[in-house]
C-alpha positions in Angstrom: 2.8 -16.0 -21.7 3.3 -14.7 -18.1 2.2 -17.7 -15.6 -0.7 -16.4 -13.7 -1.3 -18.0 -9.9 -5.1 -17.6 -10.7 -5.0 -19.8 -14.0 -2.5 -21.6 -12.6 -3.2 -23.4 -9.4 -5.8 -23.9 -7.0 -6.3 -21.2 -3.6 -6.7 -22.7 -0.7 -8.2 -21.2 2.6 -5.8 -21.1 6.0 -6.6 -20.1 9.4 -3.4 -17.9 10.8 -3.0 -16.6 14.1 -5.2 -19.0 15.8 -8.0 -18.8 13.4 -7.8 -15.0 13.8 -6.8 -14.2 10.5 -8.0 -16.3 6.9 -5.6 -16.5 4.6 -6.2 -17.6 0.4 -3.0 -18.5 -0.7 -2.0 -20.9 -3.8 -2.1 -24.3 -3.0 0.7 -24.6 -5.3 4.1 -23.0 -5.1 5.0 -20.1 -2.1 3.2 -20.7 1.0 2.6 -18.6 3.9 4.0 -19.4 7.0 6.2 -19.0 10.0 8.2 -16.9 8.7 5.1 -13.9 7.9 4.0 -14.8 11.8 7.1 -13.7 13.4 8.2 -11.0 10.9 4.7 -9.2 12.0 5.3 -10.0 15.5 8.6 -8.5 15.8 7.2 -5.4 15.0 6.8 -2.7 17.9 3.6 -2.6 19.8 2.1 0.5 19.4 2.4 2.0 16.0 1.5 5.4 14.5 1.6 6.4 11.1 1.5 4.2 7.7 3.6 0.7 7.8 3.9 -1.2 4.8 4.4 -5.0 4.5 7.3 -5.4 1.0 7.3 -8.1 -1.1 3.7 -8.8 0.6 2.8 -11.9 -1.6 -0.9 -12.5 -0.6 -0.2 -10.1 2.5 0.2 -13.2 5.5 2.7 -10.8 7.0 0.7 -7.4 6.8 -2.5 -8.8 7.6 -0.8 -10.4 10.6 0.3 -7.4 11.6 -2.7 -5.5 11.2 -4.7 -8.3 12.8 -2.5 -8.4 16.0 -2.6 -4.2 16.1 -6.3 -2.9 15.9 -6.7 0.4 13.9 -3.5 0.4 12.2 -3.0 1.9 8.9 -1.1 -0.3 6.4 -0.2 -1.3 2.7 0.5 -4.7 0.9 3.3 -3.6 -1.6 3.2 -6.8 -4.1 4.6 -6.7 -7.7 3.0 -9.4 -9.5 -0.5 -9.0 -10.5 -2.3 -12.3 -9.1 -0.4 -12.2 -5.7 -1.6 -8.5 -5.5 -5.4 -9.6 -6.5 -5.0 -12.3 -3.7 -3.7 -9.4 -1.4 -6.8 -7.7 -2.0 -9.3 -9.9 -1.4 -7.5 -10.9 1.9 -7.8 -7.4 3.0 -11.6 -7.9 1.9 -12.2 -10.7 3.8 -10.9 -10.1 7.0 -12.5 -6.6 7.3 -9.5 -4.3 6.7 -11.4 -2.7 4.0 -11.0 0.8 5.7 -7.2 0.3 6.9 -5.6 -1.5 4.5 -4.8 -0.9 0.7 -2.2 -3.2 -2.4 0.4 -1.4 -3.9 1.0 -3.2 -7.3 4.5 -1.9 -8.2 8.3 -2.8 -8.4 9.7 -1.8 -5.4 13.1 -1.4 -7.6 12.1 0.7 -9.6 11.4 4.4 -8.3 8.9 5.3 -10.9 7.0 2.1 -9.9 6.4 3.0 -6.7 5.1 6.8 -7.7 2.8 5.2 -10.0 1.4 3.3 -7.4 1.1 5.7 -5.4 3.8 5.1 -2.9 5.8 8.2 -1.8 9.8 8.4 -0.5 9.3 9.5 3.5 6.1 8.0 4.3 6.3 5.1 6.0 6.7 4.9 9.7 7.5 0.8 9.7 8.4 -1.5 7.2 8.5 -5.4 7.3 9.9 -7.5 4.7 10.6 -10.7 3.8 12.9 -10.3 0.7 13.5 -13.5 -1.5 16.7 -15.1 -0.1 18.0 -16.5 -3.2 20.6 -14.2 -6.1 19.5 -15.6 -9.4 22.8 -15.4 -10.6 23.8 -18.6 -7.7 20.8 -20.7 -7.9 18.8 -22.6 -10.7 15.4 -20.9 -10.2 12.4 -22.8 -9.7 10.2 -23.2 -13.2 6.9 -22.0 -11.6 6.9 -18.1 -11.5 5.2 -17.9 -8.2 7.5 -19.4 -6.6 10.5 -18.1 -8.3 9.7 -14.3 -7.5 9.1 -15.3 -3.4 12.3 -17.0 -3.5 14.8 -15.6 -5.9 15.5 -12.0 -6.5 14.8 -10.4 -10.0 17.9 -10.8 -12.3 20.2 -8.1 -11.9 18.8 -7.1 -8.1 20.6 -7.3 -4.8 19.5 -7.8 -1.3 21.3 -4.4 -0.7 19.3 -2.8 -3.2 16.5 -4.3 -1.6 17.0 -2.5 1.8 17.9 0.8 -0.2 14.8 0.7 -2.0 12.6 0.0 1.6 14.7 2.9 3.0 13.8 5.1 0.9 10.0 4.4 1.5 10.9 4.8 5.1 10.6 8.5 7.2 13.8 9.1 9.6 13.4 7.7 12.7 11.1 4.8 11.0 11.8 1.4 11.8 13.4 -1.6 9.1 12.4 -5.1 10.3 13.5 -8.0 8.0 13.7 -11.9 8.3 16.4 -13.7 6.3 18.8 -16.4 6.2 21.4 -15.4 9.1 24.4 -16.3 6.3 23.2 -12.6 4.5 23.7 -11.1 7.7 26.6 -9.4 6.4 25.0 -8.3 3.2 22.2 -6.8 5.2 24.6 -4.8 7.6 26.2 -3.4 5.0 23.8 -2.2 3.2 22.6 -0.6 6.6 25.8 1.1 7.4 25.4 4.6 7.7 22.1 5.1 6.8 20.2 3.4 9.9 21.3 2.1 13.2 20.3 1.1 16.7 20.2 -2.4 15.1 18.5 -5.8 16.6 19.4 -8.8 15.9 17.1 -12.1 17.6 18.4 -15.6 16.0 15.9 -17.9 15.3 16.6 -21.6 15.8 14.5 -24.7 14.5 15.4 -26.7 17.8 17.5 -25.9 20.9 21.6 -26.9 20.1 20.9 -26.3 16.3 22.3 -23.4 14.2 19.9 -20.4 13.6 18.1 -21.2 10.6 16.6 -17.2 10.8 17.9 -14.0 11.6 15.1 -11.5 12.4 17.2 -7.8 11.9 15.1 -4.4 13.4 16.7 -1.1 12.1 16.0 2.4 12.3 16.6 5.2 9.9 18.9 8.0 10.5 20.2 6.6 13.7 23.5 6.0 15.4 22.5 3.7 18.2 24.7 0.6 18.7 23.8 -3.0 17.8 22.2 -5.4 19.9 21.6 -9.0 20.1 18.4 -10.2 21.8 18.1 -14.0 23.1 17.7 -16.3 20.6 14.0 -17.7 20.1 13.6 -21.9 19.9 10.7 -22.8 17.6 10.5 -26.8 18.0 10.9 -29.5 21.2 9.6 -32.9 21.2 8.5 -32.1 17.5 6.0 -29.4 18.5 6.3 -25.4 19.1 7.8 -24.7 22.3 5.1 -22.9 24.4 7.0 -19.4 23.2 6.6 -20.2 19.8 2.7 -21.5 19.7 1.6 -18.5 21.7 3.3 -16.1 18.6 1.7 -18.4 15.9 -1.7 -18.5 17.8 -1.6 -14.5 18.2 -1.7 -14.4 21.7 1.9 -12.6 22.4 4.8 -10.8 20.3 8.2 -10.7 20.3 9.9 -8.4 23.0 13.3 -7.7 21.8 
């Protein structure tokens, strides 16, 4: 029988963005964290048209996002069914009833996504957090939850993970990932000519330490050259740096 997070584990409640945003997540297994702040605040500013948050889990990163952009349109594109029904009563709870839907599908499988009702072109933005791990390199964790945040379905690639979000995504639309930097070069190949004025903005747990994140912005159907933006410290005297706590509290984004 199929582990359900529901049955499973307790939800907790978690105040994001500075008590902006509450989050029910399982206490147990994948939690929600910096890595949904500054996905959705590496996003553009002003947005127009749909964007969709991939791989949404209980939706920390859309619901960010839409929290930190009043009036946008988005959808939580989550594949397994008590994640999604999280998703859902997230959107519920923090008032995006009117702006904010779940997709329940497989975002690797085309016929998923019509059946959810998720169309090739639409998107103006995508976010994503993609699970870092390939199953066949890793022993996958035993809990379910967990294993799908971190570790790709069997037989799935990163690259056929940015296909698949590419295809969601109109031309001219903007790609904005976070992941490991060591799949940078998975990730840029799988980008090569099919989008391109390309950011790249390291993220590092403590200044002189190795990027631990690689936030990557894309957009479809372009040429422009790559770019790499100054690197953003998280931690000094085991705290955020002042840069850091004002993303996590809401109060600014990421100008790259």
């Amino acid at each position: 029988m199929a582990e359900t997070v529901a049955a499973a584990t307790a939800v907790t409640q978690d105040a994001f963005l500075g008590g902006r945003l509450l989050l029910h997540q399982p206490a147990e297994g994948h939690r929600a964290g910096s890595d949904a702040i500054l996905l959705a605040a590496a996003a553009p500013e002003s947005i127009s048209g749909l964007a969709l948050d991939i791989g949404a889990g209980v939706g920390a990163a859309g619901l960010s996002l839409a929290a930190l952009r009043p009036g946008l349109t988005f959808g939580l594109v989550e594949n397994d069914p008590s994640l999604a029904a999280l998703a859902r009563t997230n959107i519920t709870v923090n008032g995006f009833g009117q702006s904010g839907s779940v997709y329940e599908a497989d975002l690797l499988d085309p016929q998923s996504r019509a059946a959810a009702g998720l169309l090739d072109g639409s998107a103006a933005l995508i976010i994503s957090n993609p699970p870092f791990l390939d199953a066949a390199r890793v022993r996958s964790s035993p809990k379910a939850s967990k294993r799908s945040a971190h570790v790709m379905p069997d037989g799935a690639t990163l690259e056929g993970w940015i296909t698949a979000c590419l295809a969601l995504l109109m031309d001219g639309g903007q790609l904005i990932l976070i992941h490991r930097p060591d799949a940078l070069p998975e990730m840029l190949a799988a980008l090569q000519r099919r989008a391109g004025d390309i950011g790249l903005l390291p993220i590092h747990p403590q200044a002189g330490k190795p990027a631990m994140r690689i936030l990557l912005r894309a957009r479809k159907g372009s040429r422009g050259p790559l770019a790499i933006a100054p690197p953003l410290v998280l931690h000094e005297a085991g705290r955020f740096t002042p840069a850091a706590d004002a993303l996590h509290r809401g109060e600014t984004l990421i100008a790259w």
